[in-house]
C-alpha positions as CSV (number, residue, x, y, z in Angstrom):
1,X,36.6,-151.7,124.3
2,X,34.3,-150.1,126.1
3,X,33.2,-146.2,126.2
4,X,33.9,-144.0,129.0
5,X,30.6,-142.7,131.0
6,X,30.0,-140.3,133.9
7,X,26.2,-141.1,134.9
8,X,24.8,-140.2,138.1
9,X,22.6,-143.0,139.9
10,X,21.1,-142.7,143.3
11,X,23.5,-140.7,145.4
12,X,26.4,-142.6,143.5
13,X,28.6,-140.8,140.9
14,X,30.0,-143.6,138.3
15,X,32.7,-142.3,135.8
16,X,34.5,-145.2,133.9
17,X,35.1,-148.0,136.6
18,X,35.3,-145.8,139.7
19,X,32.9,-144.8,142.0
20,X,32.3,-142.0,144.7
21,X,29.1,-140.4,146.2
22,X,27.2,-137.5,145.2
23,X,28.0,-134.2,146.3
24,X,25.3,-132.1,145.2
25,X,21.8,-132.6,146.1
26,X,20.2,-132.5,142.7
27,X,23.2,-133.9,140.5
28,X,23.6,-130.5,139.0
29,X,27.0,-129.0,138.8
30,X,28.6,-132.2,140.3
31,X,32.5,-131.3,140.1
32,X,35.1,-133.7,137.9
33,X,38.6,-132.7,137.1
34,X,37.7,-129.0,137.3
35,X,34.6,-129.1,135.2
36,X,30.8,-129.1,136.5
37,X,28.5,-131.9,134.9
38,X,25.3,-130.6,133.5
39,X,22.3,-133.5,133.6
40,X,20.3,-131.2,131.1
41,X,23.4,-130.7,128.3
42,X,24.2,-134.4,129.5
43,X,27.5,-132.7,128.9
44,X,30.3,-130.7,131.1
45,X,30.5,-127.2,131.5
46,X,33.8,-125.1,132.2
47,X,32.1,-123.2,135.1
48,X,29.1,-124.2,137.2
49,X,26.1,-123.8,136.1
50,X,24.2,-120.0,137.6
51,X,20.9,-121.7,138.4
52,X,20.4,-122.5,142.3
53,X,18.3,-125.6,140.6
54,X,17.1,-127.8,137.9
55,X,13.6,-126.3,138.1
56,X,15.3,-122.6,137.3
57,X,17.3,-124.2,134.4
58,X,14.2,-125.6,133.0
59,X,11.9,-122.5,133.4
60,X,14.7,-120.6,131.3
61,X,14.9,-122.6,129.1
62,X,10.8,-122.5,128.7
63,X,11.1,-119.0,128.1
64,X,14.3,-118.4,126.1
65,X,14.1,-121.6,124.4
66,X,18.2,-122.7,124.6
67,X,20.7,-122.2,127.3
């Protein structure tokens, strides 16, 4: 049996055995089922992320050291 995964590769969004493309340009907050994916948390959130980009996310977390 094998484990469920949501991975992003390319411009392709793979969760389970289906397949669709990418909707956001940097793979952050990439909608599924009502939640946003977060490549950081490798994890979903219940509402999308309020960084414009990963560059923002990371430079928080640089100075507050969490999210």
């Amino acid at each position: 049996m094998a484990v469920w995964r949501f991975s992003i590769q390319g411009s392709q969004v793979q969760y389970g055995e289906q397949t669709r493309s990418r909707l956001c340009r940097n793979g952050c907050n990439e909608p599924f089922k009502n939640r946003f994916w977060c490549p950081k948390l490798q994890w979903f959130r219940p509402e999308a992320c309020p960084f414009a980009n990963r560059r923002e996310c990371e430079n928080y977390v640089a100075m507050c050291g969490c999210l």
